[in-house]
MARLO-79855 format. One line per 5 residues: their letters; for each residue x, z, y of N, C-alpha, C. Coordinates in pm, whole numbers, plus 50000, padded with zeros to 5 digits. Layout:
<guvexs>
a> X:Z:Y:X:Z:Y:X:Z:Y ~ ... .
</guvexs>
This chain:
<guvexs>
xxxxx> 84463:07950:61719:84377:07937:61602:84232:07929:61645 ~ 84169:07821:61572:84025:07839:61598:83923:07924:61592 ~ 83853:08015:61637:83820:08102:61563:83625:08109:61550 ~ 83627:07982:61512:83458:07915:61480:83447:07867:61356 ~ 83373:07864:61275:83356:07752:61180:83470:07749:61026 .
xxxxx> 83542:07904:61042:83643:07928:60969:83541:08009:60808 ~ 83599:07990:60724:83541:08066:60558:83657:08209:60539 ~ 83597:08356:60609:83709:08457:60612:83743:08525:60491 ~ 83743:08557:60399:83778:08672:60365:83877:08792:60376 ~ 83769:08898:60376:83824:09023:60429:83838:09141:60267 .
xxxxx> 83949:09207:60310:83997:09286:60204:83925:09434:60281 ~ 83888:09533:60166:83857:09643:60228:83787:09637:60393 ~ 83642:09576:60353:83603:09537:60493:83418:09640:60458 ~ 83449:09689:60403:83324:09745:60425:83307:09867:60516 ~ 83395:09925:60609:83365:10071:60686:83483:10000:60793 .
xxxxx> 83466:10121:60867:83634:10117:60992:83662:09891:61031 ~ 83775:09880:61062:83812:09762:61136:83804:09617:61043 ~ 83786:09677:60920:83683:09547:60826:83580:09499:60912 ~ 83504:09626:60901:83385:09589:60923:83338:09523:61019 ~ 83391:09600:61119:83377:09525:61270:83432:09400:61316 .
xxxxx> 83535:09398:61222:83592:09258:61238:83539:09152:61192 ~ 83463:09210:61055:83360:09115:61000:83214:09066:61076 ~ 83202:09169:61150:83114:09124:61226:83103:09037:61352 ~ 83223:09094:61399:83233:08947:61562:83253:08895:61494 ~ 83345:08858:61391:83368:08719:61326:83231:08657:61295 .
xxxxx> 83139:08666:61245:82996:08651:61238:82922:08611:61367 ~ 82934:08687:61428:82873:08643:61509:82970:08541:61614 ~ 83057:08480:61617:83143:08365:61648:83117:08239:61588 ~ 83021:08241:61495:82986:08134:61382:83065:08092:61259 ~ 83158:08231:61198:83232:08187:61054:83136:08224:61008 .
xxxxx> 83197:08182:60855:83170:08283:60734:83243:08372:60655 ~ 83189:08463:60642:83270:08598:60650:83226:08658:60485 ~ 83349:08650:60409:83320:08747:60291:83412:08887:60280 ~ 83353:08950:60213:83464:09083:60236:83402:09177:60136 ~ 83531:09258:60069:83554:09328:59948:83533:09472:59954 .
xxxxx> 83540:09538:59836:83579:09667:59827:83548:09743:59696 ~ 83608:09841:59698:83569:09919:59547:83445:09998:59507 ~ 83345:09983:59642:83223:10088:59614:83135:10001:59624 ~ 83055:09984:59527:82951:09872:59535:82832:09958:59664 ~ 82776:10091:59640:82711:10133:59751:82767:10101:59893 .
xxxxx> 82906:10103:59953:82937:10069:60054:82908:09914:60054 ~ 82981:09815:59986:82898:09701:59999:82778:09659:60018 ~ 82669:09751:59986:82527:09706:60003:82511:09750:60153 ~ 82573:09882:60184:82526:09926:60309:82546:09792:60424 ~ 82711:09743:60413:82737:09662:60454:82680:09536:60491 .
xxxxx> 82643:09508:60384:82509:09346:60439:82392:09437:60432 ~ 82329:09552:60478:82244:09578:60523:82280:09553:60648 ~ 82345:09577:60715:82430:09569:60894:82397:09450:60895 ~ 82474:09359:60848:82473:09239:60878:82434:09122:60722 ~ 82344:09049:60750:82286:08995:60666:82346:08868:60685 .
xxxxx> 82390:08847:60696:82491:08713:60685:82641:08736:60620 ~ 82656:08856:60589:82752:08859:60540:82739:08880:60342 ~ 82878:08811:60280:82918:08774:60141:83003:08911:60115 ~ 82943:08946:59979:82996:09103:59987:83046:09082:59835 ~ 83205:09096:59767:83246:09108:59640:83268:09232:59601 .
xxxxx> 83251:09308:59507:83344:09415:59445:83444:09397:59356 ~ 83579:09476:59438:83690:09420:59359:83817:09514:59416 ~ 83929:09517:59357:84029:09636:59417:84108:09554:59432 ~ 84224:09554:59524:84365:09472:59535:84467:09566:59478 ~ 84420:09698:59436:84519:09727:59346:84527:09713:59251 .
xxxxx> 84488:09655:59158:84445:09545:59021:84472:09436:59074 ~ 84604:09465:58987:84596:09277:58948:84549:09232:58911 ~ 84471:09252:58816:84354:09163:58727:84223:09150:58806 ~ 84194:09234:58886:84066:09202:58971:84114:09118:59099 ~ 84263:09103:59119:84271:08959:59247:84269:08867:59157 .
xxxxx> 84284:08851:59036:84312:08697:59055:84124:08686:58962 ~ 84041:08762:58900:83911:08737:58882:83849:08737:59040 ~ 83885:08797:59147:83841:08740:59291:83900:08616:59361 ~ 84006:08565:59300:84055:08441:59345:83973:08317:59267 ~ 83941:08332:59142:83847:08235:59089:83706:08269:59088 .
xxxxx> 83686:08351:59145:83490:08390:59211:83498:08301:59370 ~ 83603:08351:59465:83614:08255:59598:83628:08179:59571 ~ 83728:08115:59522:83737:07929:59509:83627:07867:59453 ~ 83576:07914:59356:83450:07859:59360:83314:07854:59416 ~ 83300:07980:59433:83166:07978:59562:83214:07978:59687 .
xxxxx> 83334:07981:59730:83347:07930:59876:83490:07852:59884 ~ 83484:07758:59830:83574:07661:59835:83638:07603:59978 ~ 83572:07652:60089:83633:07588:60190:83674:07746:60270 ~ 83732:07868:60185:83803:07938:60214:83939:07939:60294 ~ 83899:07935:60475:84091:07919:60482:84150:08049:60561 .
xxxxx> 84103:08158:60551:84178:08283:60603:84144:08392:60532 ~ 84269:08411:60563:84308:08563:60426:84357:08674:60525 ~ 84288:08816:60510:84287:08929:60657:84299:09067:60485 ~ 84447:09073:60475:84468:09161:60421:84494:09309:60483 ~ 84324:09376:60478:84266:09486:60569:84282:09645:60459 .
xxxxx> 84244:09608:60368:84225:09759:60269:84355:09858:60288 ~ 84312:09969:60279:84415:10029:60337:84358:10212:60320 ~ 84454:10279:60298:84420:10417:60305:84560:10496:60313 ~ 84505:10607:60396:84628:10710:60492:84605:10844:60416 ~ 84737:10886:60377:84718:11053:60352:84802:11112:60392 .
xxxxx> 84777:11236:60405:84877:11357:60460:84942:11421:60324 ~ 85069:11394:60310:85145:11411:60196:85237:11525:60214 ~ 85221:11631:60144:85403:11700:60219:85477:11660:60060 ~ 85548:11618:60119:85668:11602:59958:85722:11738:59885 ~ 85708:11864:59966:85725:11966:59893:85642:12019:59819 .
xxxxx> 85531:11959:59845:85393:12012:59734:85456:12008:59570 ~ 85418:12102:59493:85461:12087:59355:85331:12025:59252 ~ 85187:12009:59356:85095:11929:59249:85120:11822:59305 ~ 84989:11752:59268:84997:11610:59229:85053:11561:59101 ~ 85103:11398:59070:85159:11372:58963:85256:11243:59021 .
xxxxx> 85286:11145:58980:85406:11043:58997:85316:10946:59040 ~ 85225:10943:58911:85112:10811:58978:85037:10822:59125 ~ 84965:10921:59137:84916:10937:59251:84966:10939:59386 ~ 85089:10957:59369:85205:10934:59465:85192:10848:59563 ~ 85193:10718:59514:85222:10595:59501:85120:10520:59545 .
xxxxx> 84998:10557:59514:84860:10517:59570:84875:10427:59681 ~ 84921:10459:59815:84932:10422:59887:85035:10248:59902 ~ 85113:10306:59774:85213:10156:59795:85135:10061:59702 ~ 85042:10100:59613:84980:10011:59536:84852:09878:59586 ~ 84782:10006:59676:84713:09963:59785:84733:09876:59891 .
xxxxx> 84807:09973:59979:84811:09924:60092:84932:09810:60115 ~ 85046:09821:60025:85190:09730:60045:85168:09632:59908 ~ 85130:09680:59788:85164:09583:59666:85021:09484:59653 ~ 84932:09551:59715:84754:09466:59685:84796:09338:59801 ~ 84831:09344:59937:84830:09253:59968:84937:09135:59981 .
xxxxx> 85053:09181:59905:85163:09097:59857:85088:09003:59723 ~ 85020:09144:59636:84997:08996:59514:84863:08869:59557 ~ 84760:08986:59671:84683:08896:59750:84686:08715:59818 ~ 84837:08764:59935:84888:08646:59940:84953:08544:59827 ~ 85010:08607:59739:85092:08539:59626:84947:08466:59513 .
xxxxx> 84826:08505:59532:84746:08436:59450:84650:08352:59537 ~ 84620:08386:59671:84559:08268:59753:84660:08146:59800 ~ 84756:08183:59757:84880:08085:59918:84832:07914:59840 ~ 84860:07932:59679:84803:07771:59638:84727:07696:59692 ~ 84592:07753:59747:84469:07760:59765:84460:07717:59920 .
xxxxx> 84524:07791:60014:84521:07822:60156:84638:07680:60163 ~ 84729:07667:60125:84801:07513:60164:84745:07444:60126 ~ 84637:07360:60088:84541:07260:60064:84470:07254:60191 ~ 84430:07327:60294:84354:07344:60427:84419:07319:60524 ~ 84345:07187:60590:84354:07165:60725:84437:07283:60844 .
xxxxx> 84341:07348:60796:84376:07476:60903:84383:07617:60844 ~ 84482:07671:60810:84456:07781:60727:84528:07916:60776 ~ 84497:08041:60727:84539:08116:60826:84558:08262:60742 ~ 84684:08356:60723:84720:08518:60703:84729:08599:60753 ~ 84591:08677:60829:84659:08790:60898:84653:08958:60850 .
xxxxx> 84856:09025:60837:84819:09121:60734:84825:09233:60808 ~ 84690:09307:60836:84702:09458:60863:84833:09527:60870 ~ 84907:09597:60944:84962:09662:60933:84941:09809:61024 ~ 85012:09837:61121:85010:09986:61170:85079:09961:61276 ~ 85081:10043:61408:85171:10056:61529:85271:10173:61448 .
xxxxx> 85250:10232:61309:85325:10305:61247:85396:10237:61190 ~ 85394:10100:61179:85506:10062:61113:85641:10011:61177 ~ 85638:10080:61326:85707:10063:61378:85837:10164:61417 ~ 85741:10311:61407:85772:10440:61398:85696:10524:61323 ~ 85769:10614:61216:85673:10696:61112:85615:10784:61150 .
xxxxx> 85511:10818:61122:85457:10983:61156:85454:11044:61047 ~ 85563:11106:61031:85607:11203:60873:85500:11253:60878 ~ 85388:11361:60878:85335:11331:60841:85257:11317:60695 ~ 85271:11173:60696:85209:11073:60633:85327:10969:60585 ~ 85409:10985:60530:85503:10944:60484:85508:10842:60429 .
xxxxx> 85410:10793:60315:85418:10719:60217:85326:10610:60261 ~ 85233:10626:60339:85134:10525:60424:85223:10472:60539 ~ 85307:10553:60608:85407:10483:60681:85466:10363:60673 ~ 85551:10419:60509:85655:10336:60445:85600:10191:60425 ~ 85518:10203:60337:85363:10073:60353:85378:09977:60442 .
xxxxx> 85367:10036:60559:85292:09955:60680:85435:09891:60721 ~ 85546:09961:60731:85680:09923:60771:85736:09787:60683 ~ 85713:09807:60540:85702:09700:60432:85607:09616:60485 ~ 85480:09592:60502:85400:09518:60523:85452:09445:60658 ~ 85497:09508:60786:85564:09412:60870:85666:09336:60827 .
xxxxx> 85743:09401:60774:85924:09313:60706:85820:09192:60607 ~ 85764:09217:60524:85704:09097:60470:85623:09012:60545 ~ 85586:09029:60625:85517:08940:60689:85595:08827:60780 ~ 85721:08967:60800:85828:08865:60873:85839:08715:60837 ~ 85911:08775:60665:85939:08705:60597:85843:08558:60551 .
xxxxx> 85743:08638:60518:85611:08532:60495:85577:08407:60628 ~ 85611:08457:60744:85636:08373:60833:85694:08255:60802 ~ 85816:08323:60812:85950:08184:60833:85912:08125:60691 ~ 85888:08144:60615:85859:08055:60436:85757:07977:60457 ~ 85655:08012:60557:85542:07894:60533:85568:07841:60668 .
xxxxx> 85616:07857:60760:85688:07780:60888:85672:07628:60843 ~ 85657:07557:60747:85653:07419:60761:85525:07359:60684 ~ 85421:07441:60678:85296:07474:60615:85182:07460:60725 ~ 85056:07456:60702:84957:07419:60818:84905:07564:60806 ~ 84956:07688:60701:84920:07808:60728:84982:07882:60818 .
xxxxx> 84899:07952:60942:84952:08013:61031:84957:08165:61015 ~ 85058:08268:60997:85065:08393:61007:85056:08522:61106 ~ 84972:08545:61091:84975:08695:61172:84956:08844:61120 ~ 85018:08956:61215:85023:09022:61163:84943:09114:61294 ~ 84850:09166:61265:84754:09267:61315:84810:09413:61305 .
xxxxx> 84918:09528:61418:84946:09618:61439:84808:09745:61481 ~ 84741:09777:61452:84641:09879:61511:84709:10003:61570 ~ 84706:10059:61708:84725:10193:61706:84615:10263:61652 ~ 84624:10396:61680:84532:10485:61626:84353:10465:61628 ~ 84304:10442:61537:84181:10361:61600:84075:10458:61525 .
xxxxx> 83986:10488:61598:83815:10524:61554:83738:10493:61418 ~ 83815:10488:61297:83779:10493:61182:83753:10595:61071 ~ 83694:10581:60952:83729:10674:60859:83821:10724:60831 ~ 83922:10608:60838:84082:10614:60789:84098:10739:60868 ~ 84112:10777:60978:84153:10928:61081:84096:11038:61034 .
xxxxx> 83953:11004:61002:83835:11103:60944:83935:11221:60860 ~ 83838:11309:60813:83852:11440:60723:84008:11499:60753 ~ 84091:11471:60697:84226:11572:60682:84296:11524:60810 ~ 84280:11408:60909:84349:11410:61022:84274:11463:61151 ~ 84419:11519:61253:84322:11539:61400:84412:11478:61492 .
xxxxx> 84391:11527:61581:84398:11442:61740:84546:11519:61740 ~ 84577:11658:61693:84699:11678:61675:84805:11584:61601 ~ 84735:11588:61477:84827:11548:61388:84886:11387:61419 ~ 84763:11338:61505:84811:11195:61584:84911:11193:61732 ~ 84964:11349:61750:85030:11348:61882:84934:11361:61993 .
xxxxx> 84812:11345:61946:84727:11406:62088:84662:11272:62149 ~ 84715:11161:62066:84630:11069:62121:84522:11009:62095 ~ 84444:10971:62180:84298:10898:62182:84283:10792:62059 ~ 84226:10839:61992:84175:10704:61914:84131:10581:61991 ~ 84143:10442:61942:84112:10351:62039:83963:10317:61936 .
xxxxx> 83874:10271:62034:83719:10224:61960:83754:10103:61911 ~ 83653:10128:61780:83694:10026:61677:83663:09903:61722 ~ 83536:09866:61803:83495:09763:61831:83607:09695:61902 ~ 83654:09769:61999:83782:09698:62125:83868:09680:62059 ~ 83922:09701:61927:84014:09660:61887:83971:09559:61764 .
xxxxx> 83864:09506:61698:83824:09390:61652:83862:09302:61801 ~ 83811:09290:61881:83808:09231:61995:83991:09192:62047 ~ 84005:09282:62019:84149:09188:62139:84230:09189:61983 ~ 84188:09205:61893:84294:09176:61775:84202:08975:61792 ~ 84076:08970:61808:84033:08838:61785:84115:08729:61907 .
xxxxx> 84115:08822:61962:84202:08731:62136:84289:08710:62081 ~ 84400:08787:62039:84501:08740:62002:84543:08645:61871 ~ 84413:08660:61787:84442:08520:61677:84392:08392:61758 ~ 84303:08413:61853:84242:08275:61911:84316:08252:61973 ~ 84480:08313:62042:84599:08286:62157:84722:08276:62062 .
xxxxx> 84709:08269:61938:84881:08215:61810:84952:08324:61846 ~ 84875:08445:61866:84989:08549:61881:85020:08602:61752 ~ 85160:08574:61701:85204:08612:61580:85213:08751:61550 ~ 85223:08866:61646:85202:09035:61630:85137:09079:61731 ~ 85017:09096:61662:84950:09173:61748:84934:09298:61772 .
xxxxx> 84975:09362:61873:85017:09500:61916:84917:09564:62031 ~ 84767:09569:61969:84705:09623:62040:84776:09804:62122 ~ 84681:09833:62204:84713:09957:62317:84852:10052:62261 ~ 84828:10164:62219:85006:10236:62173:85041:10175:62076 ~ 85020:10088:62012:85100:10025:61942:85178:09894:61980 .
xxxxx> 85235:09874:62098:85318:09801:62161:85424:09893:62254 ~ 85339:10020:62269:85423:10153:62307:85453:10195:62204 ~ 85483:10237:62074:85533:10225:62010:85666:10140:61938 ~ 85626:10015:61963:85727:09900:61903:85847:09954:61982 ~ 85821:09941:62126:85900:09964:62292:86000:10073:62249 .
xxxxx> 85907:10146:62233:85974:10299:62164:86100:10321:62065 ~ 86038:10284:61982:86126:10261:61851:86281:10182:61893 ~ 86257:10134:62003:86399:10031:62009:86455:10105:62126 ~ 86396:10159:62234:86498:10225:62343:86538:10347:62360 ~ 86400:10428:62240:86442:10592:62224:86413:10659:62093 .
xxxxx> 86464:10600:61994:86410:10618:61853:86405:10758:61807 ~ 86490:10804:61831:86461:10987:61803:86380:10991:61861 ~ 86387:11038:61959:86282:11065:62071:86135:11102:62026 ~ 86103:10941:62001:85960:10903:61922:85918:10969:61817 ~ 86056:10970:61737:86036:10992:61569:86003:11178:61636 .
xxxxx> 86122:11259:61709:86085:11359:61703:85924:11433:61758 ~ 85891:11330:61825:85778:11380:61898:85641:11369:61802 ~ 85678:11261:61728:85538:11230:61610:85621:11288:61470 ~ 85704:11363:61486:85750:11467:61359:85660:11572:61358 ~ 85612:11654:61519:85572:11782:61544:85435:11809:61430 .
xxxxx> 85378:11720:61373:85283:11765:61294:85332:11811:61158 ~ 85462:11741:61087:85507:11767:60981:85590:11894:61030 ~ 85619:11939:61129:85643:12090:61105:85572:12165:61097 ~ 85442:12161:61191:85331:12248:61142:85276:12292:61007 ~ 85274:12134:60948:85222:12125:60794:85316:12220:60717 .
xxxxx> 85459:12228:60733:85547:12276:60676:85553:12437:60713 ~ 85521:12451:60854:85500:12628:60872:85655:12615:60912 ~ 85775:12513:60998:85792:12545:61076:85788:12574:61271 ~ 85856:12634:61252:85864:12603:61455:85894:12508:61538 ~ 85821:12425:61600:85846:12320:61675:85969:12320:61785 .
x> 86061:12269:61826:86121:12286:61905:86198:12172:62007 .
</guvexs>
């Protein structure tokens, strides 16, 4: 894929691997628009970078993708990549007795159902282009869960199987698919209620290095990109699946107050 001269939009690109992604992309010579629900984070955002197109809008509303699908097509009509990025992680124990049903769910509304109806309202749009291009966020968790975080898991695991899928369907289309795996990376998303425990002890990877070799790998047609433990992960999942699962369980026993063993 080319990665010059392209019209991006980015979902949830105002903080963490939006952002940064929005920015090499910028400075590569696209044009780069990108969303989010806090109009103050948006401003901060093209304060950084002044070349960048900033919308407010949620992908968990349906009604605000498809009023952002007719705001892009018209002011940037030569839109051809769609980087379904928005995304948010929580630490859930399912035995909790608050919360409510809706709030639950947050996570599948967001992170799994915003960028299904995302693609389903650009794809018209994106097959009209020369060169057009999907790449959907997912997780090196969606390869293996970190209970955890249960319901952000489930997400990301959905978001690969669809993407699968979304593949082979536009396979005879000039739109090319990818799917962007992050391991644990240097964002907000980790911030406040997570630690270096609750991640198994591992290193966050810097956000910048992973804009970066996630960009290598759209400029090399790599259809999954599995930056640093998240290709140790994939590996994982297929030659020692307990194993994995039990070792990135050890935080949901803590949470739970039992004994690790």
């Amino acid at each position: 894929m080319e990665m010059v001269s392209n019209t991006i939009l980015i979902t949830g690109g105002t903080s963490g691997i939006g952002l940064e992604l929005a920015g090499q992309l910028l400075e590569l010579g696209n044009r780069v628009i990108v969303t989010g629900r806090d109009k103050s984070r948006l401003d901060m955002a093209k304060e950084k970078f002044a070349k960048l197109h900033t919308i407010q809008s949620d992908v968990s509303n349906p009604e605000a993708i498809a009023i952002l699908y007719e705001k892009v097509t018209k002011e940037f009509p030569d839109m051809n990549v769609l980087v379904n990025n928005a995304g948010i992680m929580r630490k859930i124990n399912l035995h909790d007795k608050g919360g409510d049903l809706m709030d639950i769910t947050r996570e599948i509304e967001i992170n799994l159902m915003g960028p299904v109806r995302m693609v389903k309202q650009f794809l018209p749009h994106l097959v009209t282009k020369e060169s057009a291009a999907i790449v959907n966020v997912s997780s090196g968790l969606a390869f293996v869960p970190l209970p955890i975080s249960p319901i952000y898991c489930a997400t990301k695991a959905g978001i690969h199987s669809f993407t699968q899928s979304l593949r082979i369907q536009l396979k005879n289309t000039r739109v090319k698919v990818f799917e962007l795996a992050p391991p644990g990376t240097a964002t907000p998303l980790f911030k406040g209620d997570f630690t270096a425990e609750d991640l198994g002890g591992a290193k966050p990877m810097d956000v910048a290095i992973l804009a970066k070799l996630a960009i290598r790998g759209l400029r090399n047609d790599v259809p999954e990109i599995r930056p640093g433990l998240s290709d140790a992960l994939k590996l994982m999942s297929r030659v020692a699946p307990r194993f994995i699962l039990k070792q990135l369980g050890k935080s949901a026993d803590t949470m739970l107050g039992r004994t690790n063993t």
